[in-house]
LONU-294819 format. One record per residue (C-alpha): residue number from 1; x, y, z; residue in three letters. Coordinates in steps of 0.25 Angstrom, whole numbers, padded with zeros to 4 digits. Each point is the difference from the previous one (the first is absolute). Example, Ala and Ser with C-alpha at 12.3 -4.5 7.8 and 13.67 -1.06 7.14 Angstrom:
+-----+-------+-------+-------+--------+
| num |     x |     y |     z | residu |
+-----+-------+-------+-------+--------+
|   1 |  0049 | -0018 |  0031 |    ALA |
|   2 |  0006 |  0014 | -0002 |    SER |
+-----+-------+-------+-------+--------+
This chain:
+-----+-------+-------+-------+--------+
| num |     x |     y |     z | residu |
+-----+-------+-------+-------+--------+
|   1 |  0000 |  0000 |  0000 |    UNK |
|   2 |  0011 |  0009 |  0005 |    UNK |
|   3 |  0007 | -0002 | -0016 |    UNK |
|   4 | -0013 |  0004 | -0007 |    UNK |
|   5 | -0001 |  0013 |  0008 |    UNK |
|   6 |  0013 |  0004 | -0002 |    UNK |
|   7 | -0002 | -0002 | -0014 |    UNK |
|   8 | -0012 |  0008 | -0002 |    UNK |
|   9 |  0007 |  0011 |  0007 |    UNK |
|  10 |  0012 | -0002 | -0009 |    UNK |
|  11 | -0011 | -0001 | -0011 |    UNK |
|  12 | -0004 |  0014 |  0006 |    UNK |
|  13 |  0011 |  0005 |  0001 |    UNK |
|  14 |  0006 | -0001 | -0013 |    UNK |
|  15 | -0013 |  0005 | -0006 |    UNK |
|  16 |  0000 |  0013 |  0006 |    UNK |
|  17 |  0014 |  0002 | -0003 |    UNK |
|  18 | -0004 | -0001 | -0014 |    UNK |
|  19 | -0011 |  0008 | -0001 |    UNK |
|  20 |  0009 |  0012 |  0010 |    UNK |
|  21 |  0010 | -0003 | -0013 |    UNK |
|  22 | -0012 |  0002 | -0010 |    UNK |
|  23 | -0005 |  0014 |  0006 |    UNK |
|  24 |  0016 |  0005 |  0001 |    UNK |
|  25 |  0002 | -0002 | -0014 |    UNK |
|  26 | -0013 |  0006 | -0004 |    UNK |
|  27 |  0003 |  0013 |  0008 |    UNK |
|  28 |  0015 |  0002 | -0004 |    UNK |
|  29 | -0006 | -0001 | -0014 |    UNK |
|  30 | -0012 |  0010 |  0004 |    UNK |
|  31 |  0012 |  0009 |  0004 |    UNK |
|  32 |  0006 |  0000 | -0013 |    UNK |
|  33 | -0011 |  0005 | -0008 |    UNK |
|  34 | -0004 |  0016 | -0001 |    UNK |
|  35 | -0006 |  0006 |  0010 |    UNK |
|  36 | -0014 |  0001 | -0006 |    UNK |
|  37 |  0001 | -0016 | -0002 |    UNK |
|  38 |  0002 | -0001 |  0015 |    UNK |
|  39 | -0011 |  0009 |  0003 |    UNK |
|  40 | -0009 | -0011 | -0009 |    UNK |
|  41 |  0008 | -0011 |  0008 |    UNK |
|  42 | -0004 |  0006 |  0012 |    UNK |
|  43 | -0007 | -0013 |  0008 |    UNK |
|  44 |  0013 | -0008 | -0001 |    UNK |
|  45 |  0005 |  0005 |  0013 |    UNK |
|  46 |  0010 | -0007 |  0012 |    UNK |
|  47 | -0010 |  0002 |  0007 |    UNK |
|  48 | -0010 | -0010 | -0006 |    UNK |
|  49 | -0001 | -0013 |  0006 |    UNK |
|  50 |  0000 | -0007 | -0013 |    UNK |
|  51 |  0002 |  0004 | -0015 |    UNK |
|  52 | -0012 | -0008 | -0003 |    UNK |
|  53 | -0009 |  0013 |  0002 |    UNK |
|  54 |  0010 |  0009 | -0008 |    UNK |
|  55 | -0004 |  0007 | -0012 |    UNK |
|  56 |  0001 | -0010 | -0012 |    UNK |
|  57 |  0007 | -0013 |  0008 |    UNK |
|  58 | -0008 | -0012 |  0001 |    UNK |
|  59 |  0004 | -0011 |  0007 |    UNK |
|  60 | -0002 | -0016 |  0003 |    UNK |
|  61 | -0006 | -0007 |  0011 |    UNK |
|  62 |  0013 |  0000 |  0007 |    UNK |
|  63 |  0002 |  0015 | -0003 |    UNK |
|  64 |  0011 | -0002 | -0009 |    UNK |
|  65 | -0003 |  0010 | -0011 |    UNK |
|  66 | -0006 | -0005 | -0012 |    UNK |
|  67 | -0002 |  0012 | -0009 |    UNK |
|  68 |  0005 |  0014 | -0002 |    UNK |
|  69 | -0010 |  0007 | -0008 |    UNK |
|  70 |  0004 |  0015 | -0004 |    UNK |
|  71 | -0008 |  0003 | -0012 |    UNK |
|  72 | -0003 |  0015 | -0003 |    UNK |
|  73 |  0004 |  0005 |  0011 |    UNK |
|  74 |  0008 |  0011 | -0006 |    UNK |
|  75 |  0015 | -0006 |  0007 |    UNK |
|  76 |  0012 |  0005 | -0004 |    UNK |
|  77 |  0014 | -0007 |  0001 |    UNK |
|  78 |  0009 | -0010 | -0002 |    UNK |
|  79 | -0003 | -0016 |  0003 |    UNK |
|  80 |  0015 | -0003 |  0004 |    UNK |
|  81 | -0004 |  0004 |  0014 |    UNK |
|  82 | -0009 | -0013 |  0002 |    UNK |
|  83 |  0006 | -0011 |  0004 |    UNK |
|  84 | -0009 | -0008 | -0006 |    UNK |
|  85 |  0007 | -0013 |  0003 |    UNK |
|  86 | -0005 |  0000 |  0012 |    UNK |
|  87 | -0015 | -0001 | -0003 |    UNK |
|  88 |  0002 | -0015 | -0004 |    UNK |
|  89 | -0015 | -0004 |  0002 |    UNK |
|  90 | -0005 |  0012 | -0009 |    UNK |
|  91 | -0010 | -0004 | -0013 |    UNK |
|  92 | -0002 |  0016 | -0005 |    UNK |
|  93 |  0008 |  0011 | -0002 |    UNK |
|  94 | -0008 |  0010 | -0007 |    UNK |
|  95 |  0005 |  0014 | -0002 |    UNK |
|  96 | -0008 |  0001 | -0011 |    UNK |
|  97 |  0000 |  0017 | -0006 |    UNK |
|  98 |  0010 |  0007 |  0008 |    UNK |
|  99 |  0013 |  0006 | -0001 |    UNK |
| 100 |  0011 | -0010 |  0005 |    UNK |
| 101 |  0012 |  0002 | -0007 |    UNK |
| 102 |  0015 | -0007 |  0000 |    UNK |
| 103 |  0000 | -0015 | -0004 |    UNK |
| 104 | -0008 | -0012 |  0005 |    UNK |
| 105 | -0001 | -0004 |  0014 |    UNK |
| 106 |  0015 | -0008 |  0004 |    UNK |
| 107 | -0003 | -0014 |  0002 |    UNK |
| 108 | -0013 |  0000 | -0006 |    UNK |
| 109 |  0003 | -0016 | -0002 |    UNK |
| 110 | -0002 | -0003 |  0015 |    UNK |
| 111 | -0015 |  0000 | -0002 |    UNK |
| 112 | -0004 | -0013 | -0004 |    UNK |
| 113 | -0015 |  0001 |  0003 |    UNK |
| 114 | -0002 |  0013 | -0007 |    UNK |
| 115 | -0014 |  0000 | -0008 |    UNK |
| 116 |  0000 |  0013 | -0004 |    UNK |
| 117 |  0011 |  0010 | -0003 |    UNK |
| 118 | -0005 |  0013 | -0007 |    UNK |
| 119 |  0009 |  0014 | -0001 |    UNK |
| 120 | -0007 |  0003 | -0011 |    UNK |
| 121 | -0003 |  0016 | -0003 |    UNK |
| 122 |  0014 |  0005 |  0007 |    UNK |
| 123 |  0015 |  0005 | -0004 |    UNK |
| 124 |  0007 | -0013 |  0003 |    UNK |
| 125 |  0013 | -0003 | -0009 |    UNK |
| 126 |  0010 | -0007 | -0002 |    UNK |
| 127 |  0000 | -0017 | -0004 |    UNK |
| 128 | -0008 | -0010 |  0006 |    UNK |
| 129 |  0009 | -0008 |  0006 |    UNK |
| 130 |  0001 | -0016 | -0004 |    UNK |
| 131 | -0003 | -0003 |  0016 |    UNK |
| 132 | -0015 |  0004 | -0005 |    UNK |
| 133 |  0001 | -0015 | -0005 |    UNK |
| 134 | -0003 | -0005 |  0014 |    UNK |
| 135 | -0012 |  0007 |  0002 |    UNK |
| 136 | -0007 | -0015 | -0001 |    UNK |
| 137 | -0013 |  0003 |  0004 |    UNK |
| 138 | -0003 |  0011 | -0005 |    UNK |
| 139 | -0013 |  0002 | -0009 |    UNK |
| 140 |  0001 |  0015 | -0004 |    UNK |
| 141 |  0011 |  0008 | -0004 |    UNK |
| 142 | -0001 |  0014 | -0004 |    UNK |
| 143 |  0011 |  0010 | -0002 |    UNK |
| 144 | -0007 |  0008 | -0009 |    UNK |
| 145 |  0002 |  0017 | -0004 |    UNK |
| 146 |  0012 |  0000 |  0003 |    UNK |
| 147 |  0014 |  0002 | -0001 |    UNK |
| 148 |  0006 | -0013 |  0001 |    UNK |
| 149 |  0011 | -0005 | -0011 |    UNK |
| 150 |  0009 | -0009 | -0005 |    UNK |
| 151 | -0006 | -0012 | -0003 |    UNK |
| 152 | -0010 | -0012 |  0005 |    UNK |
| 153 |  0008 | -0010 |  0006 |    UNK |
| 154 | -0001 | -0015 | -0006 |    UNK |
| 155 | -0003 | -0004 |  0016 |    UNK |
| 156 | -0014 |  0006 | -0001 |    UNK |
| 157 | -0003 | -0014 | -0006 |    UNK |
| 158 |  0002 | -0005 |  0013 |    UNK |
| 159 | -0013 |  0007 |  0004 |    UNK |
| 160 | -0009 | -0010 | -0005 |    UNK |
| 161 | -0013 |  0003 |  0009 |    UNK |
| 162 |  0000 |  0013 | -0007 |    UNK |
| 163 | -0015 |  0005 | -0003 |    UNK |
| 164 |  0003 |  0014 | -0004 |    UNK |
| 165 |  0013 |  0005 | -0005 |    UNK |
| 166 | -0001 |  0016 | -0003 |    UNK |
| 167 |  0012 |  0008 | -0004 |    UNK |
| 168 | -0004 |  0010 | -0012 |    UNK |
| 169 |  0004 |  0014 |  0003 |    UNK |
| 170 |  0016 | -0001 |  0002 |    UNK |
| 171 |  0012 |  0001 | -0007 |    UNK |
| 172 |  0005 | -0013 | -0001 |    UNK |
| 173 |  0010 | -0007 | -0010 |    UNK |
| 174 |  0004 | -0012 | -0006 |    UNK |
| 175 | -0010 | -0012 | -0008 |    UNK |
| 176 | -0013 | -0005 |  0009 |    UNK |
| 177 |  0007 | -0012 |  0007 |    UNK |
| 178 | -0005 | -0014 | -0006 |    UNK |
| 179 | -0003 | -0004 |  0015 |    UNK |
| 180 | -0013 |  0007 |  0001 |    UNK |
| 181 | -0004 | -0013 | -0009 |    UNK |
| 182 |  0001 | -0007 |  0013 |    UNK |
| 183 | -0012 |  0008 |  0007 |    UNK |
| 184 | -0009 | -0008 | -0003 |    UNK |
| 185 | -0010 |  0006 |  0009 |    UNK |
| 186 |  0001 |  0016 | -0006 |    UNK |
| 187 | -0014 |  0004 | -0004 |    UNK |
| 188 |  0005 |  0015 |  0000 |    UNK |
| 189 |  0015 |  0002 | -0006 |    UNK |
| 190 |  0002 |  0016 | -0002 |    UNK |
| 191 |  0014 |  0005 | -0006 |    UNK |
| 192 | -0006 |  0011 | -0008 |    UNK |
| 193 |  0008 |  0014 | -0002 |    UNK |
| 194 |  0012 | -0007 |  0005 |    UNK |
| 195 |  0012 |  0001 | -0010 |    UNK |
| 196 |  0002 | -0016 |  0000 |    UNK |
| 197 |  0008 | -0004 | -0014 |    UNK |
| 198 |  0001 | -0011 | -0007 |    UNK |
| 199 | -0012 | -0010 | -0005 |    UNK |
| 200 | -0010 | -0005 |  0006 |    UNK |
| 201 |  0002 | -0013 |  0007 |    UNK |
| 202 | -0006 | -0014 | -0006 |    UNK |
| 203 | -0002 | -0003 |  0014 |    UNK |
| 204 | -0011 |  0011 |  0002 |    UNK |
| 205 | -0008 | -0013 | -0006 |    UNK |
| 206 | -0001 | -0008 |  0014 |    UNK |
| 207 | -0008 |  0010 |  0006 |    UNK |
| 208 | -0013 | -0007 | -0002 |    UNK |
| 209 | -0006 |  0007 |  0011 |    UNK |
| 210 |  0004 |  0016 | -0003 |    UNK |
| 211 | -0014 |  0008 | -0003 |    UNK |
| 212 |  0009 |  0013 | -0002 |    UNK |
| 213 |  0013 |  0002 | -0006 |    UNK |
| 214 |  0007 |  0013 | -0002 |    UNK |
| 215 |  0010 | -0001 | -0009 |    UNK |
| 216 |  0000 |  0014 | -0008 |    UNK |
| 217 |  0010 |  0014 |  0001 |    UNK |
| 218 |  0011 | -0008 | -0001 |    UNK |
| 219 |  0012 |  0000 | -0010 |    UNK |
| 220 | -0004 | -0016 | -0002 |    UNK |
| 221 |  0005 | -0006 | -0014 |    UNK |
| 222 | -0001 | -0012 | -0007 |    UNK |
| 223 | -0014 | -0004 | -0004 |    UNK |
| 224 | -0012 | -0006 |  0008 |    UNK |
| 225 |  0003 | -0014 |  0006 |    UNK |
| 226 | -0011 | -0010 | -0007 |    UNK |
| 227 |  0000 | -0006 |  0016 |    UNK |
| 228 | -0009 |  0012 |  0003 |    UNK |
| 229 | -0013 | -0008 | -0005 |    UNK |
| 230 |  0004 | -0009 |  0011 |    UNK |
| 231 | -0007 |  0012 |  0009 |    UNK |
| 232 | -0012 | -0006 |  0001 |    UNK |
| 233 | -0005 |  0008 |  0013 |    UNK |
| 234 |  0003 |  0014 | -0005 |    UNK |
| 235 | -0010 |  0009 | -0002 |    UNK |
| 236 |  0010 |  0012 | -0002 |    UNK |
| 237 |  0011 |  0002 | -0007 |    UNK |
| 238 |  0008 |  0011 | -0005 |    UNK |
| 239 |  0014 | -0001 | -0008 |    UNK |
| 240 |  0001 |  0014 | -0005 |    UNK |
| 241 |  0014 |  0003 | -0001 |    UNK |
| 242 |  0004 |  0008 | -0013 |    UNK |
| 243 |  0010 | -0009 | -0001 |    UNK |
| 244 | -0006 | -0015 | -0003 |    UNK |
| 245 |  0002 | -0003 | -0017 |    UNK |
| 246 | -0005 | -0013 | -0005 |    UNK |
| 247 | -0014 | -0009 | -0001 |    UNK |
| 248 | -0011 |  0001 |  0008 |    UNK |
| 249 |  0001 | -0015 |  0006 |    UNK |
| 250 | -0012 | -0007 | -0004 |    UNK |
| 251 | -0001 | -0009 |  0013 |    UNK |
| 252 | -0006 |  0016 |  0004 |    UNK |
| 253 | -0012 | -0006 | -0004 |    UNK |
| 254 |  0000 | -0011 |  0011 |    UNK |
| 255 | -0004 |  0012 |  0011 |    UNK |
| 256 | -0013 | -0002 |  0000 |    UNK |
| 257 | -0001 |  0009 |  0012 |    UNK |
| 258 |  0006 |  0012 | -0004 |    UNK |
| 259 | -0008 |  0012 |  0001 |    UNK |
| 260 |  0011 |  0010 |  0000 |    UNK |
| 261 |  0012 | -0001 | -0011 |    UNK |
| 262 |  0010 |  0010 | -0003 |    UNK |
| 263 |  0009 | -0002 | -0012 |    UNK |
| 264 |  0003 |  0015 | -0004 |    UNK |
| 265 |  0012 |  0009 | -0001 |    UNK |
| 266 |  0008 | -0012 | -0004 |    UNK |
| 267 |  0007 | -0005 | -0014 |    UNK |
| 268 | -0008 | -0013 | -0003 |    UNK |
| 269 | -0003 | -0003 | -0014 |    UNK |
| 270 | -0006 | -0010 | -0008 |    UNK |
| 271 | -0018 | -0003 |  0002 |    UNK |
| 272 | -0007 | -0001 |  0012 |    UNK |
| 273 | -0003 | -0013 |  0003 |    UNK |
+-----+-------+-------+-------+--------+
């Protein structure tokens, strides 16, 4: 009996400490943003008992934090500040439209129960770095209007629960990696207004599932891949990119579910199918 209580306490014990942890780092963070973000920030306080009642935090049943979510809430800053490591248990991170600048969080691939990770609508920049292939649970992924480049790394095919995959609006390099092939579950996949190069990966054909695909503003080349007819699910597609020569594939006309299709501003040739 005696070891079961002193395990419970250690139990206890070891949880509050994490949670104290939890709070610390979210108030060295608040500290670092602008003043007016602090003053929106202003129920995260030492003198709370928990976090769990703090403005945008949610936490589990144990009171481990679970969420962070910051969206519109006009907050200005860097993400650097978060040692966001040490929210192991979290499954959202929403900053979603605010002005964070500076580069990704550092050892963003801690979180390996993250569902959601949006920062869309903010200044971020820099890469996205290949450590965002560990992110194995995760099920929407936006980065989105932006400032982000470089280019996708080929371990974003290790996110193979992905759902939703949104990163238009950035000023990104390089061809679209062929590993997107391997998210098999994608029903939204935006790269529009991005820069990407190169040509449009056969692979884009194993997403039976995508109901979206953005593919247009790009400098893409080299024509439309025949495997695109294998897109049975997609109801809206757009490949405008000024740049596309060729044939319209004629496996286009296997999209029986299209009610949306963008083909213009590119240099095909030849009859429509």
């Amino acid at each position: 009996m005696l070891v079961i209580i002193l395990f419970f306490h250690v139990l206890t014990f070891t949880s509050t400490t994490a949670i104290q942890t939890q709070a610390n780092a979210l108030l060295k963070w608040k500290a670092s943003l602008d003043n007016q973000s602090q003053s929106v920030l202003s129920s995260c306080s030492a003198t709370s008992a928990t976090p769990c009642h703090w403005f945008g935090i949610h936490c589990h049943k144990d009171k481990s934090i679970s969420a962070i979510r910051l969206v519109d809430s006009h907050l200005e800053g860097t993400l650097q500040n978060l040692d966001i490591f040490l929210f192991p248990k979290l499954i959202c991170f929403n900053v979603r439209n605010n002005s964070f600048h500076g580069n990704l969080p550092s050892h963003i691939g801690n979180l390996s129960k993250l569902n959601v990770f949006d920062l869309s609508i903010n200044l971020i920049s820099g890469t996205i770095p290949q450590g965002v292939g560990v992110l194995s649970s995760v099920t929407y992924f936006d980065l989105s209007s932006n400032l982000l480049s470089g280019s996708i790394p080929t371990s974003i095919g290790n996110l193979t629960k992905l759902s939703i995959l949104k990163l238009c609006e950035n000023q990104f390099s390089g061809p679209i990696p062929h590993q997107l092939g391997i998210l098999t579950f994608l029903t939204i996949l935006s790269l529009s207004y991005s820069n990407f190069s190169s040509s449009i990966p056969a692979s884009i054909g194993n997403l039976t599932k995508v109901s979206t695909l953005y593919l247009y503003a790009n400098r893409l080349s080299g024509s439309i891949p025949s495997e695109v007819g294998m897109l049975r699910c997609v109801t809206d597609l757009a490949l405008s990119d000024k740049e596309l020569p060729g044939a319209i594939p004629a496996s286009i006309g296997n999209l029986t579910k299209v009610s949306t299709l963008y083909l213009y501003a590119n240099r095909l040739s030849g009859s429509i199918p």
